[in-house]
C-alpha positions in Angstrom: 0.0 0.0 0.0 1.2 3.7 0.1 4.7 2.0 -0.9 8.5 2.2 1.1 9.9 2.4 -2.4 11.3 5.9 -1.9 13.4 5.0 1.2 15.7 2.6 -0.8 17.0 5.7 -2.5 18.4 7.1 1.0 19.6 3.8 2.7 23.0 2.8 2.4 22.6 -0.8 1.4 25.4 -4.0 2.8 26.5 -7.2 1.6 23.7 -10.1 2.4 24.1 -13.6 4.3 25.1 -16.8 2.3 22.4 -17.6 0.3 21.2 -21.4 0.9 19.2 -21.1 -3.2 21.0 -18.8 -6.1 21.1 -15.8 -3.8 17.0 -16.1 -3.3 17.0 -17.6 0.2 18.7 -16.9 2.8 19.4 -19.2 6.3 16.5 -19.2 8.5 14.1 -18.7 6.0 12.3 -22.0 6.4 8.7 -21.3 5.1 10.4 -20.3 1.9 10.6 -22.8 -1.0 10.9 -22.7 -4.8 11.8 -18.8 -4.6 11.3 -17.1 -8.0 12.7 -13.9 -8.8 10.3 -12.3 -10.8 11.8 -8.6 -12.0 15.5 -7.6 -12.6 15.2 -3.7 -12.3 14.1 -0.5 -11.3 11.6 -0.5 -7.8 9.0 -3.2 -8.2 5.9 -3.4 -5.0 2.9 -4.9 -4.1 2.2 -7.8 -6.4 -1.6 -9.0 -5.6 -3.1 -12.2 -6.5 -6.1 -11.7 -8.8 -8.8 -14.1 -7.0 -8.2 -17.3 -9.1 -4.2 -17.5 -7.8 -3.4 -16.8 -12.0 -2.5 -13.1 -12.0 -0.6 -10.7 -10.2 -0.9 -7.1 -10.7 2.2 -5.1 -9.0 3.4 -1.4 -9.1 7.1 -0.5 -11.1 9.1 2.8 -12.1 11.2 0.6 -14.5 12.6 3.4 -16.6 13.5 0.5 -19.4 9.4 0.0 -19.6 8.4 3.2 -20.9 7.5 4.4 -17.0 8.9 7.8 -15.3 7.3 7.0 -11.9 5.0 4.1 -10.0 2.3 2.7 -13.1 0.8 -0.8 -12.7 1.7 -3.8 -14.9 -0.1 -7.4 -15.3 1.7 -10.6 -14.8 1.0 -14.2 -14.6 2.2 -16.5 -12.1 4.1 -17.9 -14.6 5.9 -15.3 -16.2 9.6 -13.5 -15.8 10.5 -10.3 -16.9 14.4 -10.6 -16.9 13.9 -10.6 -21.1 10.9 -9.3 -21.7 8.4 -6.0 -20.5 5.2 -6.9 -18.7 1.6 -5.4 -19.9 0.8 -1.7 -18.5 -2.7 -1.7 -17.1 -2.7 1.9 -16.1 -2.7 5.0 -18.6 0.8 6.0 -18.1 0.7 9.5 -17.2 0.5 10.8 -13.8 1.9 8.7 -10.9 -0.3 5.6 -9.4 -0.2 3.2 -6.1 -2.1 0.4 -4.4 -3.2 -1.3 -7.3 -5.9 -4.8 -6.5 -8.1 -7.2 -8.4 -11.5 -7.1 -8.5 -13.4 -10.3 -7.7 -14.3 -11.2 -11.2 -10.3 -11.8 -12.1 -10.9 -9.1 -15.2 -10.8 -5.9 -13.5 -8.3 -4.2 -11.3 -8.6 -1.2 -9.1 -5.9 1.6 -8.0 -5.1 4.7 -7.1 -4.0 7.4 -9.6 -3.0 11.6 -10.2 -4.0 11.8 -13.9 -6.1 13.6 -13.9 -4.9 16.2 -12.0 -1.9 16.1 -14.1 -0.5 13.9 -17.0 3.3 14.6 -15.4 5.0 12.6 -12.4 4.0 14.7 -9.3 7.3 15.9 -7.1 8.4 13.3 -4.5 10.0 14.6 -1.3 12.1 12.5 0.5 12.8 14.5 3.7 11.6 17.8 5.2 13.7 19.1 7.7 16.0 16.0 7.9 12.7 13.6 8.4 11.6 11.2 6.1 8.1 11.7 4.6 5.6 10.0 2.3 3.8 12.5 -0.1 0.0 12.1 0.4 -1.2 13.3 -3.0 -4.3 15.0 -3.1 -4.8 14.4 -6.4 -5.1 10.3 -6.3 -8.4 8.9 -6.7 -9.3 5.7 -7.1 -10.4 3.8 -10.5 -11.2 0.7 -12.0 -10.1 -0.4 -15.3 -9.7 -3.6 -17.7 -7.2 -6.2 -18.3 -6.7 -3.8 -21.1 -5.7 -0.9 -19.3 -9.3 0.6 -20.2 -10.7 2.8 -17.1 -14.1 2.0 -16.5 -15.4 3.4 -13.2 -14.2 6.3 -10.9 -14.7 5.0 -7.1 -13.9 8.5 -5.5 -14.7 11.9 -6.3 -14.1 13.5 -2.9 -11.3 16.5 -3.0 -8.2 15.2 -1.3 -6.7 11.8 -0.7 -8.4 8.7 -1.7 -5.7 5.9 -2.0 -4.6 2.8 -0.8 -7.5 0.6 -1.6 -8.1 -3.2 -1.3 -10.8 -5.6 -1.8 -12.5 -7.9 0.5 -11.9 -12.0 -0.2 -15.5 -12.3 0.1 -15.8 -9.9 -3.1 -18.2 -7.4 -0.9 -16.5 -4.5 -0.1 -13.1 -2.3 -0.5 -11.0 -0.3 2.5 -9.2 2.7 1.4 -7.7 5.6 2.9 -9.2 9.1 2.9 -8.0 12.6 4.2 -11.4 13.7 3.3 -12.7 14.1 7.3 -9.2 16.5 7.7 -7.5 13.3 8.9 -6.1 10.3 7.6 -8.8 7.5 8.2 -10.3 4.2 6.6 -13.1 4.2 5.1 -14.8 0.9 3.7 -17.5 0.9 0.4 -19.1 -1.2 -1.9 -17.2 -2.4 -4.7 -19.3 -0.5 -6.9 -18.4 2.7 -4.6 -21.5 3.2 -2.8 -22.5 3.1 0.7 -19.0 5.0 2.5 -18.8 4.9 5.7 -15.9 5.6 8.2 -14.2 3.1 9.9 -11.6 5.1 12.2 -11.7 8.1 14.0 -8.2 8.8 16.0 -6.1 11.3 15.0 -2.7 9.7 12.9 -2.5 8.2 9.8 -4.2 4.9 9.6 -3.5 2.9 5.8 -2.8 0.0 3.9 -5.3 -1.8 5.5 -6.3 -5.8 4.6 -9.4 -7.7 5.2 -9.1 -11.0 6.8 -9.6 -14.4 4.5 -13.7 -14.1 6.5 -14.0 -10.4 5.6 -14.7 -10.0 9.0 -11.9 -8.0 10.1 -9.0 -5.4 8.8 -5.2 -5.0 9.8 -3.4 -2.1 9.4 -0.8 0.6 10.0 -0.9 3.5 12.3 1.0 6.1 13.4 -0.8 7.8 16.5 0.8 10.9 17.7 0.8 11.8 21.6 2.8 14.4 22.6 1.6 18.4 21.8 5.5 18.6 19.9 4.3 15.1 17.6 0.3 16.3 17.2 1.9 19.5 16.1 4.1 18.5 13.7 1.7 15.6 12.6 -1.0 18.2 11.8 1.5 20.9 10.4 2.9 18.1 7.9 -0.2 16.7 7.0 -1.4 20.5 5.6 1.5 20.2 3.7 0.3 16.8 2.1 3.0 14.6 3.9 3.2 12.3 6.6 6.5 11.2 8.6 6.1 6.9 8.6 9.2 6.1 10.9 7.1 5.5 14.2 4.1 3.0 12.7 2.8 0.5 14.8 0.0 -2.6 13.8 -4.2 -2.2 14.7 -6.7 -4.8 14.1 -10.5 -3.9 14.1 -13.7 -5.5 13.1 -14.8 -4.6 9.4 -17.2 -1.9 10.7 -14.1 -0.4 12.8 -15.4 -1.9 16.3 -12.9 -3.8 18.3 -10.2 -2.0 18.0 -6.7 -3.2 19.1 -3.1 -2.3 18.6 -1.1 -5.5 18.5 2.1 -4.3 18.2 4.1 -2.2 20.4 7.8 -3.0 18.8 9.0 1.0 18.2 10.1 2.1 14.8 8.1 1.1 11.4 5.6 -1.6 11.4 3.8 -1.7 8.1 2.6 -3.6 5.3 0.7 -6.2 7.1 -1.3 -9.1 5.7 -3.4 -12.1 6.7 -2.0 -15.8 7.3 -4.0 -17.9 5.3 -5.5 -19.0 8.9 -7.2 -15.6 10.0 -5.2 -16.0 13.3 -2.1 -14.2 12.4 -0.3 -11.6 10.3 2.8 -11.4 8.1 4.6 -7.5 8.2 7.6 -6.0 7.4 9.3 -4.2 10.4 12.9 -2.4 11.1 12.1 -2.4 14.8 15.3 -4.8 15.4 17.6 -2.0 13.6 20.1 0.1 14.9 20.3 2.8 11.8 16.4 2.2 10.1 17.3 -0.8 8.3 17.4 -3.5 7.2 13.8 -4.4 7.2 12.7 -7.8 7.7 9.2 -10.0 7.6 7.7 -11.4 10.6 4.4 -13.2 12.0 2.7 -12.8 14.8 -0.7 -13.7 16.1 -3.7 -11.5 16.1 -4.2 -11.4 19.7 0.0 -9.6 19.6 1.7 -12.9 20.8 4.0 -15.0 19.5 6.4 -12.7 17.1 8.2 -14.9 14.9 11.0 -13.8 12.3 10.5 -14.6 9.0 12.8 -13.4 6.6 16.8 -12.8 7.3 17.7 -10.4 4.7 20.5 -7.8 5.4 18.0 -5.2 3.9 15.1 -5.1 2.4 11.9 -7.7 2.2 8.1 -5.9 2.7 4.6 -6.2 1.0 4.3 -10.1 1.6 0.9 -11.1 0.1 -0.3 -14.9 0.4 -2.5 -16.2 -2.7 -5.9 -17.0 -1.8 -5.2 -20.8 -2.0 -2.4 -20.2 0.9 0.5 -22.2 -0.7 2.2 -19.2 -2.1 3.8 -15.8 -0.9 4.7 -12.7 -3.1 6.8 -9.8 -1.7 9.5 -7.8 -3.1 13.1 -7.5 -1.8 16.6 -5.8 -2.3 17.9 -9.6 -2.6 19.5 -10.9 -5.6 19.9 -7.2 -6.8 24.2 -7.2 -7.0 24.2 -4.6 -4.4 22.3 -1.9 -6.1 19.3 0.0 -5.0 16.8 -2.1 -7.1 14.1 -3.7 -5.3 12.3 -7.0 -7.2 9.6 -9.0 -6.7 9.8 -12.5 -6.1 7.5 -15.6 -5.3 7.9 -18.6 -3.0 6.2 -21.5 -2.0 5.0 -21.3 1.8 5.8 -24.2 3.7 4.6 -25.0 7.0 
């Protein structure tokens, strides 16, 4: 969801462990198998399994693809782009995030500045020596084709409407809004009626998942305290940015009831997702760093207990994404990339 790509341009990146499978695994990954690098360049995200486990759609600024910032390409599970360029699905111009399928595997939904402006839109990196995350007024949300064909706007609120993802149950789609003066979920009908709020605390709530029953969401949250961090939340958010360095993990019904934090690690918790179970969640976390990285997967049970280490990379791995079927995991990593800045995508079977 509203992607870490931009912080691999500021990290100073090291050497990785001996690999135990062509660089692609590393020791101590054992509910990795069969890893398959699936890009070889430029900042590749959040590959999602369409609903049948055939597709993936995924996010890239691969210069060598035609793209000058984030568009959304198509790719079967099948499929390698080392050789070839994968199919665009999204118009091209302006810049785009949080791409997901729709429930009848022919349509996909994201997040996109268009039509605000056919150009890339201006991404800071810091402000005042802190790391920030433009939050683009311009995005709003849109389905389109397998042929890159828009077919429905979702969201025609001014502001912020990104970071949207469907429901397994094909029902309804979470999404983050500014449009209350915060940064909240909101849940509608995949057809974009019937919006309603799901969170009301002041922070920045996103990239938010249903559970495999639909009956619940995970997601990120920063959740300022102190008069010096409301200030500056509130003073950065006017300025259409948000500082993601102190995010921690919340779980809630569907309707935004039962709210829970179920982290408390420190640092940046984020791009969570649903075991295949309901009863736990993958993320990607630096909260064992000493400098803000490396970042490393981990799994821990809904309830907050039982934090487990997933991945052992000296870098980068984040957006881990089971298929529906639970026997595979997608997520994208600096591994394999010959020490450059490049972060792939890659596939593996999940062994338990």
């Amino acid at each position: 969801m509203k992607n870490i790509l931009p912080l691999l341009l500021i990290l100073v990146l090291t050497g990785c462990k001996k690999n135990l499978n062509s660089n692609l695994i590393y020791e101590g990954e054992k509910y990795f198998k069969n890893v398959k690098q699936i890009t070889f360049g430029g900042d590749n995200a959040e590959a999602y399994w369409s609903f049948d486990d055939k597709n993936l759609v995924f996010q890239s600024n691969y210069n060598e693809w035609g793209v000058e910032c984030d568009q959304m390409f198509l790719m079967s599970v099948d499929e390698s782009f080392e050789l070839n360029t994968p199919k665009i699905l999204s118009t091209g111009d302006g810049r785009t995030t949080c791409s997901y399928f729709m429930p009848d595997n022919k349509h996909i939904l994201y997040a996109s500045t268009h039509e605000d402006n056919i150009l890339c839109p201006e991404t800071p990196l810091r402000v005042n020596g802190n790391y920030v995350w433009p939050i683009y007024d311009s995005y709003d949300i849109y389905i389109s084709d397998l042929e890159g064909n828009i077919v429905t706007k979702l969201t025609n609120e001014k502001g912020y409407d990104a970071e949207a993802t469907v429901s397994p149950k094909g029902d309804k789609i979470v999404f983050t809004s500014d449009r209350s003066g915060d940064l909240e979920l909101y849940t509608m009908n995949i057809d974009g009626s019937d919006v309603k709020q799901v969170t009301n605390e002041l922070g920045y709530d996103g990239g938010a998942f249903f559970s495999p029953d639909g009956s619940k969401l995970i997601f990120r949250a920063s959740r300022p305290k102190s008069k010096e961090e409301i200030e500056e939340y509130k003073r950065l958010l006017s300025e259409g940015l948000v500082k993601p360095t102190e995010m921690e993990l919340f779980i809630c019904d569907s309707d935004g009831s039962n709210l829970k934090q179920i982290t408390f690690l420190g640092n940046a918790n984020w791009s969570p997702f649903f075991h295949p179970s309901g009863k736990k969640v993958i993320f990607s976390s630096n909260f064992e760093a000493v400098l803000g990285f490396p970042f490393n997967l981990y799994m821990i049970d809904i309830d907050g207990k039982n934090l487990e280490r997933i991945s052992f990379s000296d870098s980068f791995d984040a957006f881990p994404v089971f298929s529906n079927d639970g026997k595979k995991i997608a997520f994208s990593s600096n591994r394999n990339n010959g020490g450059t800045r490049e972060t792939n995508l890659f596939i593996a079977d999940w062994v338990e």
